[in-house]
MARBA-3410 file (N, C-alpha, C, O; in Angstrom, 1 decimal):
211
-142.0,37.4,20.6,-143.0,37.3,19.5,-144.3,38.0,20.1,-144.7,37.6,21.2 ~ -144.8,38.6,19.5,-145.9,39.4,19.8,-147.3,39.5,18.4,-147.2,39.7,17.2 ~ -148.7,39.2,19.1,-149.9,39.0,18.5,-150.7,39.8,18.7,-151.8,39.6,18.3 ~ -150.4,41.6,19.5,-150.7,42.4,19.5,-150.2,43.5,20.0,-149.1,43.6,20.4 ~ -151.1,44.8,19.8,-149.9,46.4,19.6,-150.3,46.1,21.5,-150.7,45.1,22.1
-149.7,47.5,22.0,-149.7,47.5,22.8,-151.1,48.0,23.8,-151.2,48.2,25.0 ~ -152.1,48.2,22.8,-153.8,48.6,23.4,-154.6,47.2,23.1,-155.8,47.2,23.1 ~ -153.4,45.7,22.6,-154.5,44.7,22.8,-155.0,44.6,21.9,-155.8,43.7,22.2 ~ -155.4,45.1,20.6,-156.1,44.5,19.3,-155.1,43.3,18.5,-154.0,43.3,18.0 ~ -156.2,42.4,18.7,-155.7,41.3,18.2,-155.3,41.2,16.4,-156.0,41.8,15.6
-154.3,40.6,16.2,-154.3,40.7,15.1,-153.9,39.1,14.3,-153.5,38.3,15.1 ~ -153.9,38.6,12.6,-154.2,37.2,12.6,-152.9,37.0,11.7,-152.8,36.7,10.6 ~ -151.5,37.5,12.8,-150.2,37.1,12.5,-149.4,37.8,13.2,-149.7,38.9,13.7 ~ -148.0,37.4,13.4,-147.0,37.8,14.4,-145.8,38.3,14.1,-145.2,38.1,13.0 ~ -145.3,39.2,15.2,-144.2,40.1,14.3,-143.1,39.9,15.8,-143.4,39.7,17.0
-141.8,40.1,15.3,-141.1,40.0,16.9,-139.5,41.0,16.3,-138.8,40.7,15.3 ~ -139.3,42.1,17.3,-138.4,43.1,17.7,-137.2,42.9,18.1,-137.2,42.2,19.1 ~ -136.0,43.4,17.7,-134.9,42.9,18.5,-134.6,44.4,19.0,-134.6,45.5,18.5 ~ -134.5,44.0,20.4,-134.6,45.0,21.3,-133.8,46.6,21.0,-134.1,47.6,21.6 ~ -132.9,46.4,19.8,-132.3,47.7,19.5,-133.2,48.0,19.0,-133.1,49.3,19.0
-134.3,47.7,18.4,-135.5,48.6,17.5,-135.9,49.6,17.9,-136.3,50.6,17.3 ~ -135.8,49.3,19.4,-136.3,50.9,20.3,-135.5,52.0,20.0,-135.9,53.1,19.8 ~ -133.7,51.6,20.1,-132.9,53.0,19.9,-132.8,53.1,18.9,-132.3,54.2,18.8 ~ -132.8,52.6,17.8,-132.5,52.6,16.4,-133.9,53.9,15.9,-133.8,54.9,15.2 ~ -135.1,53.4,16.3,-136.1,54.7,15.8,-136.0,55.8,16.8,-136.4,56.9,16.4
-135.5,55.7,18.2,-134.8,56.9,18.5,-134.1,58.0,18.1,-134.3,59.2,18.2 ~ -133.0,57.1,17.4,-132.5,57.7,16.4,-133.2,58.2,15.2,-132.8,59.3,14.6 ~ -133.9,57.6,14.8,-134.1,57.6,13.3,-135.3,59.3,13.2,-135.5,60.0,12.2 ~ -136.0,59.5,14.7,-136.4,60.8,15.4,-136.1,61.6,15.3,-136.6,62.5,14.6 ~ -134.3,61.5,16.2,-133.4,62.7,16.2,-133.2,63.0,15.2,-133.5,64.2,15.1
-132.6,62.4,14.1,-131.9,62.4,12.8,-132.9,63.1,12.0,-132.5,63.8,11.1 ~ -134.3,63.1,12.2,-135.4,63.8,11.6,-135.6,64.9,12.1,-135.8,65.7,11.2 ~ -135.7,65.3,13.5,-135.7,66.6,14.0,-134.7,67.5,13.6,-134.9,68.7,13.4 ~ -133.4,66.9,13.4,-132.3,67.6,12.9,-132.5,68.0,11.3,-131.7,68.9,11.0 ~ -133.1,67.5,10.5,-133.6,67.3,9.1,-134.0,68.8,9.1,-133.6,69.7,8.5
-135.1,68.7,10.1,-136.5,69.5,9.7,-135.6,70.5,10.4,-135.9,71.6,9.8 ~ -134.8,70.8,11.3,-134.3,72.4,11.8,-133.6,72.7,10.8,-133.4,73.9,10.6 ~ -133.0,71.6,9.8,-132.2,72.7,8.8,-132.9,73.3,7.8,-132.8,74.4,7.2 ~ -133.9,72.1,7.6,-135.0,72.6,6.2,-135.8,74.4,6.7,-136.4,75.2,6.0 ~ -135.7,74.4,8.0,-136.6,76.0,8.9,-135.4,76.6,8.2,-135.6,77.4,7.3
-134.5,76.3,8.5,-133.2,77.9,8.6,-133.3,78.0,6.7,-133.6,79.0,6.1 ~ -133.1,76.9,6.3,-133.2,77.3,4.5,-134.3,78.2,4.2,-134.3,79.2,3.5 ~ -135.3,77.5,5.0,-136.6,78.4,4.5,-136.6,80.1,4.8,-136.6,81.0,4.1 ~ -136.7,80.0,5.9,-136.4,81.6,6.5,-135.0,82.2,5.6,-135.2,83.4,5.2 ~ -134.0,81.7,5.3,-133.1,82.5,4.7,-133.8,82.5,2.9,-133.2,83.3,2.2
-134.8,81.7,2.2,-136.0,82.0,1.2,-136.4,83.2,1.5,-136.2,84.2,0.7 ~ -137.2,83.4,2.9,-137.9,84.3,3.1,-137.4,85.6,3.5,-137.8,86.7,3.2 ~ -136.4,85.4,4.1,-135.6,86.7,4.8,-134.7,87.6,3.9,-134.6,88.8,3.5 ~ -134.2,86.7,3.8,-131.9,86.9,3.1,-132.2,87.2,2.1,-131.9,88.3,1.7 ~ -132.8,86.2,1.1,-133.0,86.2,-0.5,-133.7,87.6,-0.9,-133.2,88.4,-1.8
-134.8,88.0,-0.1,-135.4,89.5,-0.9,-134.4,90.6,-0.6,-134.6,91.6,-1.2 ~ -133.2,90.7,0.2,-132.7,91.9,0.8,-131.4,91.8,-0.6,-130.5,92.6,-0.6 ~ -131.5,91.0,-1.6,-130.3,90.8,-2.2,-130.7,91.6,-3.6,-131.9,91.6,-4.0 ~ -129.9,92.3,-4.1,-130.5,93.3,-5.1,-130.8,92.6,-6.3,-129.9,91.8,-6.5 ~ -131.8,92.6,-7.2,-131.9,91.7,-8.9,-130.9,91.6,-9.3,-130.7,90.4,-9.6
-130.0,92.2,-9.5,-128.8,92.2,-10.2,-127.7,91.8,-9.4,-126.8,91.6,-10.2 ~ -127.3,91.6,-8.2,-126.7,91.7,-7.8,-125.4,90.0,-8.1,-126.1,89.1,-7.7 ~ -124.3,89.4,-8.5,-124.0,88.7,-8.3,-124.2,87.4,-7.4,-124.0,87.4,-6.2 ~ -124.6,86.5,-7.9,-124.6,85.3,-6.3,-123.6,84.6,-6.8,-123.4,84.6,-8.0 ~ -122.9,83.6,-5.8,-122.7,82.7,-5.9,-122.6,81.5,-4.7,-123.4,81.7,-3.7
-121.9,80.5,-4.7,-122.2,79.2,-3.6,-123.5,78.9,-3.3,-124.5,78.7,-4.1 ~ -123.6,79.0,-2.0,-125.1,78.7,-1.2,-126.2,79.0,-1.8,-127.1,78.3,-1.9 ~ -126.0,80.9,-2.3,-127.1,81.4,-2.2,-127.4,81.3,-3.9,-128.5,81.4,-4.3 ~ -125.9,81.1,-4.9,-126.8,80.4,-6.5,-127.5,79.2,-6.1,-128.5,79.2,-6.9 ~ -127.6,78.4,-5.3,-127.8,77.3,-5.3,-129.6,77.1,-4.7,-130.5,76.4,-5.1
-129.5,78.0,-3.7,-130.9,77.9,-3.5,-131.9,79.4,-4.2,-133.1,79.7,-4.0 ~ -131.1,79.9,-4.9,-131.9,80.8,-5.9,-132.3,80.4,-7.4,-132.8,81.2,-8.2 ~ -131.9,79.1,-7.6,-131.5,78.3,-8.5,-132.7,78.3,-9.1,-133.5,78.8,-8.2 ~ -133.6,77.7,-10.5,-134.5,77.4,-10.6,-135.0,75.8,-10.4,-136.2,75.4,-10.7 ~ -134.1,74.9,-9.8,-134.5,73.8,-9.0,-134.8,74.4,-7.9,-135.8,73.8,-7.5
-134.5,75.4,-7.0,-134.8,75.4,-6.0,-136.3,75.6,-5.2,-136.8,75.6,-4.1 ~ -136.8,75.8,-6.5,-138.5,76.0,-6.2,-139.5,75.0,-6.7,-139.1,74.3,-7.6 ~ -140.5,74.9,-6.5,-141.8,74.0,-7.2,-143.4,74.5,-6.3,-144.1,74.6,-5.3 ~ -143.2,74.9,-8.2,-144.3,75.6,-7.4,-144.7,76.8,-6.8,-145.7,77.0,-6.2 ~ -143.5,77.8,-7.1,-143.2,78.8,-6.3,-142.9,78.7,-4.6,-142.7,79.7,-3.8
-142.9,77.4,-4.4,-142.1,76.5,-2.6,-141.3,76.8,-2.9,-141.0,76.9,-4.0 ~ -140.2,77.1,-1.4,-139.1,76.8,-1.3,-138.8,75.2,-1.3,-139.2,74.5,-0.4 ~ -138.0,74.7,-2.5,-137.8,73.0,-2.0,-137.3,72.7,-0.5,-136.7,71.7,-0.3 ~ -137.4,73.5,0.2,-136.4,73.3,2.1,-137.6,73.1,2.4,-137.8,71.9,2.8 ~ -139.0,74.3,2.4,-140.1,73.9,2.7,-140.7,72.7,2.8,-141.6,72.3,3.6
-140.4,72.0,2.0,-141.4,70.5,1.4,-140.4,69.9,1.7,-140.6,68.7,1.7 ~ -138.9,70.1,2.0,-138.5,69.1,2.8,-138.6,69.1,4.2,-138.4,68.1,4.9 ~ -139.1,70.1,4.5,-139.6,70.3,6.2,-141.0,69.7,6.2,-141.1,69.0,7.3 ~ -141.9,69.6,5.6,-143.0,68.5,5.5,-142.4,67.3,5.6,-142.6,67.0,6.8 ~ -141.8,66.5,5.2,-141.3,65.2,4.4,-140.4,64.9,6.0,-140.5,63.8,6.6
-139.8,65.8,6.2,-139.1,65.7,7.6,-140.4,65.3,9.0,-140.4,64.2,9.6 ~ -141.1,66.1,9.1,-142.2,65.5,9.9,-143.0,64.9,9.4,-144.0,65.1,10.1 ~ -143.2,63.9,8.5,-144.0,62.9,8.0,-143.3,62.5,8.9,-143.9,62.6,10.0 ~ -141.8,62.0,8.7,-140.8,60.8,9.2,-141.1,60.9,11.0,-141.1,59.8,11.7 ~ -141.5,62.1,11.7,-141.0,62.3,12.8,-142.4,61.7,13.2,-142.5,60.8,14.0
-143.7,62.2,12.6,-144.7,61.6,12.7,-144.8,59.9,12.8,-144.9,59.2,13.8 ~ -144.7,59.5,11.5,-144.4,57.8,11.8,-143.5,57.3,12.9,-143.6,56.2,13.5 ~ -142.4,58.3,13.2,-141.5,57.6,14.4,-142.7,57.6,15.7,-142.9,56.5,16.3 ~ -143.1,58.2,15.8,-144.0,58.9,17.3,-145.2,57.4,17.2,-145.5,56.7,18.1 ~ -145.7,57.3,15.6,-146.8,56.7,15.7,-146.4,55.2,15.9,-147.2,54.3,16.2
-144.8,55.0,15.6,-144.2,53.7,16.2,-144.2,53.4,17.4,-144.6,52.3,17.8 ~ -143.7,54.5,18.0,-143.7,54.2,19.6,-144.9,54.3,19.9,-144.9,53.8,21.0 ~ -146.4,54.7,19.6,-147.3,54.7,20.1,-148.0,53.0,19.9,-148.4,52.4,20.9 ~ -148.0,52.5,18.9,-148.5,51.6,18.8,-147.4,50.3,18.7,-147.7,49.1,19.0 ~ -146.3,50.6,18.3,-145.3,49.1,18.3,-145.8,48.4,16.8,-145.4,47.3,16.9
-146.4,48.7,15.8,-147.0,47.9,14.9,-146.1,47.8,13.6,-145.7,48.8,13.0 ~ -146.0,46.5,13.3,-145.1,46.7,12.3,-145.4,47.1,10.6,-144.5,47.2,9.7 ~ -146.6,47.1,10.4,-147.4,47.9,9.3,-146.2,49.6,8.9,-145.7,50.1,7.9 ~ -146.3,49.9,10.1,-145.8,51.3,10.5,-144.2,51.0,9.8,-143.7,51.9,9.2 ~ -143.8,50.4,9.8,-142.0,50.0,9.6,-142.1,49.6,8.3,-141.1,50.0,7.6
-143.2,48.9,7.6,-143.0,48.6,6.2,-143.6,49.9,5.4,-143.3,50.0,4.3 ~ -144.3,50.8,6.1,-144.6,51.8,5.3,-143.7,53.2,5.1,-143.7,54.0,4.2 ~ -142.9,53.1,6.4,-142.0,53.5,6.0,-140.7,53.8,5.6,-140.0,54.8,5.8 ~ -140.6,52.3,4.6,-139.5,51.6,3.8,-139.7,52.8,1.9,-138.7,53.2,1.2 ~ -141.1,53.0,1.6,-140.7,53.9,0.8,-141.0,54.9,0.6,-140.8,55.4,-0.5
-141.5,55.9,1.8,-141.3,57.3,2.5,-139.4,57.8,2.2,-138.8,58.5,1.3 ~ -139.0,57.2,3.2,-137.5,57.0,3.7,-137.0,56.6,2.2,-136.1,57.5,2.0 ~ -137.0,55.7,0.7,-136.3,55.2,-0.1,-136.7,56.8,-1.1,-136.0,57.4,-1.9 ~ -137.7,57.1,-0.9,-138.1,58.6,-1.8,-137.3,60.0,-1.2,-137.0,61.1,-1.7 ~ -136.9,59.3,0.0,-136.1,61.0,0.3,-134.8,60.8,-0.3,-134.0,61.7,-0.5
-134.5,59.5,-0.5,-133.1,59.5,-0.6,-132.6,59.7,-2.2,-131.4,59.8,-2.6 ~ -133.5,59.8,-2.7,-134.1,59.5,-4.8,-133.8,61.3,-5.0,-133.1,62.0,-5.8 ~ -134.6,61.6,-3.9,-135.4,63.6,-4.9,-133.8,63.9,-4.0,-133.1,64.6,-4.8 ~ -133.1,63.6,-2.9,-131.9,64.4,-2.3,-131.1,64.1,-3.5,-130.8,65.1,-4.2 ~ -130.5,62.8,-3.8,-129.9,62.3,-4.9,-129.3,63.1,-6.0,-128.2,63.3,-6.3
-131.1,63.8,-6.6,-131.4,63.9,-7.4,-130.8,65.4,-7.4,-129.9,65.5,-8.2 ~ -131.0,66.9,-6.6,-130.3,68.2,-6.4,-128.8,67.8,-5.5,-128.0,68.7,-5.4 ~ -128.7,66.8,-5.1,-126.7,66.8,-5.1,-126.5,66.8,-6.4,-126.1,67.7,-7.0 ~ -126.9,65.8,-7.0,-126.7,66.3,-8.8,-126.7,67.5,-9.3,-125.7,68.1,-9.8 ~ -127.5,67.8,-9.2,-128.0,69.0,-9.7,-126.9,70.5,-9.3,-126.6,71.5,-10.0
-126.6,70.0,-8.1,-125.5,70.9,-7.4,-124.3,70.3,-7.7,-123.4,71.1,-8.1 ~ -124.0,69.6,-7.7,-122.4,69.0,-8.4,-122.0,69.1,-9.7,-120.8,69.3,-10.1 ~ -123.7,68.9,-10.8,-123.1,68.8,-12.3,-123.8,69.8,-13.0,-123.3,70.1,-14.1 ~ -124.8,70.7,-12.5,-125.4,71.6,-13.1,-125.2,72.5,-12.8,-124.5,73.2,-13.5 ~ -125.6,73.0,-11.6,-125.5,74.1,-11.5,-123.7,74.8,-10.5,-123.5,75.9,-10.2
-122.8,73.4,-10.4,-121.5,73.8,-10.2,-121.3,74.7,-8.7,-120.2,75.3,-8.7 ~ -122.2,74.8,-7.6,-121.7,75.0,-6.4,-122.5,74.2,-5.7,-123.4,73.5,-6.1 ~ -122.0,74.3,-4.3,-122.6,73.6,-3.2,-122.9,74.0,-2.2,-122.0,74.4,-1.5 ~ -124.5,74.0,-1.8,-124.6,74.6,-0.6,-124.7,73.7,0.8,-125.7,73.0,0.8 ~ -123.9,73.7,1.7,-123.9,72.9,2.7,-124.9,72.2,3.8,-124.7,71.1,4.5
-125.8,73.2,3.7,-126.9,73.1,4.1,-127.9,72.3,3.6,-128.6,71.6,4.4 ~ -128.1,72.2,2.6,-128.6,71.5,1.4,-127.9,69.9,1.5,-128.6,68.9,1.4 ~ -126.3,69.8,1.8,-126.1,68.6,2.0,-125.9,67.8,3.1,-125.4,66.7,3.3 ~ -126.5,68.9,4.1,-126.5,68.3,5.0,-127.7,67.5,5.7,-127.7,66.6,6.5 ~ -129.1,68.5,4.7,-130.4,67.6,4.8,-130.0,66.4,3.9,-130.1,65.3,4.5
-129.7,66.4,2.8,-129.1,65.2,2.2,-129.0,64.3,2.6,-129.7,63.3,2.4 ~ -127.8,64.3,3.6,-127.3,63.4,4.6,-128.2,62.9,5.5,-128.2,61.7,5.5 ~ -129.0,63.4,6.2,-129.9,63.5,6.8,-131.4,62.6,6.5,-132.3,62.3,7.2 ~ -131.1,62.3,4.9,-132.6,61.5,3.9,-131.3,60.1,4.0,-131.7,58.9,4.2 ~ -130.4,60.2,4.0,-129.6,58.8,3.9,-129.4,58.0,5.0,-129.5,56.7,5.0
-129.0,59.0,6.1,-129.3,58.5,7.6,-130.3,57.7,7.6,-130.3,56.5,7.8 ~ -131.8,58.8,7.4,-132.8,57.7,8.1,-133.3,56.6,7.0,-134.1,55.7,7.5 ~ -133.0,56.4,5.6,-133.1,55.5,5.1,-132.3,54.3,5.4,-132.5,53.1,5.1 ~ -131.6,54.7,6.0,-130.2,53.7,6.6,-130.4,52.8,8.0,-130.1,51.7,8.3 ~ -131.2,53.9,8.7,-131.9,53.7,10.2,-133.2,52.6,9.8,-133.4,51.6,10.5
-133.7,52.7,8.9,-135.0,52.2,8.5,-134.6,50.8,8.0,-135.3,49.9,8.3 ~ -133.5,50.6,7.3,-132.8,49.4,6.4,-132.8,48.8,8.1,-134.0,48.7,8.3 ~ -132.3,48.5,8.9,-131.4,48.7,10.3,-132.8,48.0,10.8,-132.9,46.7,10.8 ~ -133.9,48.8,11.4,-135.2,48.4,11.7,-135.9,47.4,11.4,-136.7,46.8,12.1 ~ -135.4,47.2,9.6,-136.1,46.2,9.2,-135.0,44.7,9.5,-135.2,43.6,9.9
-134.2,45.1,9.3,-133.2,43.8,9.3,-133.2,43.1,11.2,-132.7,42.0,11.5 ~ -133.8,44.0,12.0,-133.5,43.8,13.3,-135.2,43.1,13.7,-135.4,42.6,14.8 ~ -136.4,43.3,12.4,-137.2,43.1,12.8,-137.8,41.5,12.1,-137.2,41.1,11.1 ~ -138.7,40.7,12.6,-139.3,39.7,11.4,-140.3,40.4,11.5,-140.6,40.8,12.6 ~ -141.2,40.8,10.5,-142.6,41.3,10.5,-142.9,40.6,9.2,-142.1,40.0,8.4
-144.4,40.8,9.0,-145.6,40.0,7.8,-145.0,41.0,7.1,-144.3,41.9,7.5 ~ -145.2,40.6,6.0,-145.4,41.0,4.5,-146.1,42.5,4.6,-146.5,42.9,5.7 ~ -146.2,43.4,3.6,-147.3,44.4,3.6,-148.8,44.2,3.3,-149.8,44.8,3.6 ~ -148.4,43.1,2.5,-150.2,42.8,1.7,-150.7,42.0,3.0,-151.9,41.8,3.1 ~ -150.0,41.6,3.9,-150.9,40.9,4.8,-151.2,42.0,5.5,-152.4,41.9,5.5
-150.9,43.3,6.2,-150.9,43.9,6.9,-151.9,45.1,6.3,-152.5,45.9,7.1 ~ -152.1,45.2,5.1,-152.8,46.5,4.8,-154.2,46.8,5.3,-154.7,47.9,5.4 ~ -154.6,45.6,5.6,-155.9,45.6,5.7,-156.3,46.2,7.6,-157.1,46.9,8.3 ~ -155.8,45.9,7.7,-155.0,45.9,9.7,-155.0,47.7,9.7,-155.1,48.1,10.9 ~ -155.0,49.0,8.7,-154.8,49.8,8.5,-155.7,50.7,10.0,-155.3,51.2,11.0
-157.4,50.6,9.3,-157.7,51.0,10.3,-158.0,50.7,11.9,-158.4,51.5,12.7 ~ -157.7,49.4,12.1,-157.4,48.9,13.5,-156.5,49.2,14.0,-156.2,48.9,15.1 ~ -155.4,50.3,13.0,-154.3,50.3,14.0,-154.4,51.8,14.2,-154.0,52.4,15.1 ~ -155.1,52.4,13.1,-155.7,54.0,13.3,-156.5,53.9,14.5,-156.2,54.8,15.4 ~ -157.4,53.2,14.9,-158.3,53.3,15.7,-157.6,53.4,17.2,-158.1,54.0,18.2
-156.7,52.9,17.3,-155.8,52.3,18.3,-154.6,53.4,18.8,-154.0,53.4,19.9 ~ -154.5,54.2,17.8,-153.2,55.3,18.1,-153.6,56.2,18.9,-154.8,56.3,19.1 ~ -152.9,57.0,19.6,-152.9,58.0,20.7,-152.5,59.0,19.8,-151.4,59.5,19.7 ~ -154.2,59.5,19.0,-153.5,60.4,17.8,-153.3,61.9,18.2,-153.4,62.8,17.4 ~ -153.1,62.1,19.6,-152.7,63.6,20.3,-151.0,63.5,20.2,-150.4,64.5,19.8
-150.5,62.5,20.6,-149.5,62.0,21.0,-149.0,62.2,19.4,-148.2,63.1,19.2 ~ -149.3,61.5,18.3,-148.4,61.5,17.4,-148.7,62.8,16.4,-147.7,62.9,15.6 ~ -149.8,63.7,16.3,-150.3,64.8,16.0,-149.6,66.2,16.3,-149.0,67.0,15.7 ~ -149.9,66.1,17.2,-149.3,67.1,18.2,-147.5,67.6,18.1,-147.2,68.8,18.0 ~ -146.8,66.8,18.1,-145.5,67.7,17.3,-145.3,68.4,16.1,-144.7,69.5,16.0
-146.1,67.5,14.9,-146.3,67.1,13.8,-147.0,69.2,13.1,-146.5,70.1,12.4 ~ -148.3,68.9,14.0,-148.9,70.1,13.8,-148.1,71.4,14.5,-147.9,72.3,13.7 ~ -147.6,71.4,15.5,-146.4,72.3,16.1,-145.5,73.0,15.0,-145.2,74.2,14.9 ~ -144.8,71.6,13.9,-144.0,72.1,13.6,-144.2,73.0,12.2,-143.5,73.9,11.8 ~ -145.5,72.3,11.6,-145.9,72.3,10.5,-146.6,74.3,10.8,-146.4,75.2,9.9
-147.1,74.4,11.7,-147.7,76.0,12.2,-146.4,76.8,12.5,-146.7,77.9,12.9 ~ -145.0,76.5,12.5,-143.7,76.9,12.8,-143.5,77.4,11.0,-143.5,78.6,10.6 ~ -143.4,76.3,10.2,-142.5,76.8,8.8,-144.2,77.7,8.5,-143.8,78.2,7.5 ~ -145.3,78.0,8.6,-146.4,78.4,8.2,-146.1,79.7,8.4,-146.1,80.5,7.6 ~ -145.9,80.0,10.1,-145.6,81.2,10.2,-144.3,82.0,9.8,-144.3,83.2,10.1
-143.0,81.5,9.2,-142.1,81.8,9.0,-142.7,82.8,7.3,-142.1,83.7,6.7 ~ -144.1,82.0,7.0,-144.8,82.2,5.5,-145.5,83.7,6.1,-145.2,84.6,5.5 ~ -146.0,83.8,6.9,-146.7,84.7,7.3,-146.0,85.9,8.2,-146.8,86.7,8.7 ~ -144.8,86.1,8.6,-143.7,87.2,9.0,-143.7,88.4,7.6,-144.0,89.6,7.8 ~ -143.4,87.9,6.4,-143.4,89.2,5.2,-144.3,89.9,4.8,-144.2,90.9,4.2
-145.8,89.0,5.6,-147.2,89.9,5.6,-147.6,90.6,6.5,-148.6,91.3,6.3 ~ -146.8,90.7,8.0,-146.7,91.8,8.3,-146.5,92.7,8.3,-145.6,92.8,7.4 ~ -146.9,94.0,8.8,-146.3,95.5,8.3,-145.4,96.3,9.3,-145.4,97.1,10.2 ~ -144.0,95.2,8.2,-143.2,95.3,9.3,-142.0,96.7,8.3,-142.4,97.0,7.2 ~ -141.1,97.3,8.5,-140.3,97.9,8.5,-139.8,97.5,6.9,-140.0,96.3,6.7
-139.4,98.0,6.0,-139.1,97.7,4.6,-137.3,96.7,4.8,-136.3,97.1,5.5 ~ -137.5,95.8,4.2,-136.4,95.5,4.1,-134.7,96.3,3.7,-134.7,97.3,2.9 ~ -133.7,96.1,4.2,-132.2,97.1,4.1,-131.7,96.0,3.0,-131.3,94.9,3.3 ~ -131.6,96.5,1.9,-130.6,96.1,1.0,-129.6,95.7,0.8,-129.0,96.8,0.9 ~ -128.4,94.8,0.6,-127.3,94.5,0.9,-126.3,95.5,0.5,-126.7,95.3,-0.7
-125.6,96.1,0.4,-124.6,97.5,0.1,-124.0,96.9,-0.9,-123.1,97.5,-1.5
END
């Protein structure tokens, strides 16, 4: 049982960890890092693959699927904003292990229940509308189910307060984080899909058309 994070700010209630909590958000990390490398390759094949394909040209599988008009918002690639949504998760994992606070575990009960809603929501889309499947696409899927699944896991392994008891605790636990530590991937990866945005403004070589 524990009455404080690990930098000693007191807090006015107790939370206690069953020791797999540690590998379970290990996991729940990896399973996010793996998220966010497929959401890069979708994107780059947005940016890369997709213009070399002629207007007219026939598609089908993968590439109807992410040429689709679900595939965009906003003129985003939806891979894109799942590559955000991917390092939220990877962020809160880091800001877990930075602080141990269980505020951090209840908040990310409906982060983790929303990825599993909008994935849900284009397997649909790809099963009953639009009639192919891109693998890629289900494998981030998989990937919003995992860590919603990791997070169910976390909570059941944990006792922690309520949320309304804890909300208030918000900035004492901001104050407390080692915000290089939990930033610092976060911003890496987020300057990674940015520049993948900024490669077609280069003045690079005209794209080769597909034959």
């Amino acid at each position: 049982m524990s009455s404080e994070t690990a930098n000693t700010v007191l807090f006015d209630y107790d939370w206690e960890y069953s020791p797999r909590v540690s590998t379970l958000f290990g996991a729940f990390a990896a399973v996010a890092a793996l998220g966010w490398s497929v959401t890069v390759m979708l994107t780059a094949i947005h940016l890369f693959a997709i213009p070399a394909i002629p207007p007219d040209a026939p598609v089908q599988g993968s590439i109807e699927v992410i040429t689709s008009q679900w595939a965009y918002v906003f003129g985003i690639p939806l891979a894109t904003l799942g590559g955000v949504y991917y390092l939220v998760t990877i962020g809160f994992a880091l800001w877990w292990f930075d602080t141990r606070h269980p505020l951090i575990v209840k908040i990310l009960t409906p982060i983790t229940a929303s990825g599993v809603v909008f994935s849900a929501y284009f397997v649909y889309l790809q099963l009953g509308v639009i009639g192919e499947i891109c693998p890629f696409c289900m494998l981030s899927a998989a990937a919003t189910v995992v860590l919603f699944g990791l997070e169910l896991a976390i909570l059941s392994s944990s006792e922690t307060p309520s949320l309304s008891s804890m909300g208030g605790d918000l900035a004492s636990v901001l104050r407390e984080t080692t915000h290089a530590t939990v930033a610092f991937p976060v911003v890496v990866g987020l300057i990674a899909l940015l520049a993948l945005f900024a490669v077609p403004l280069l003045p690079l070589p005209d794209v080769v058309p597909f034959v």
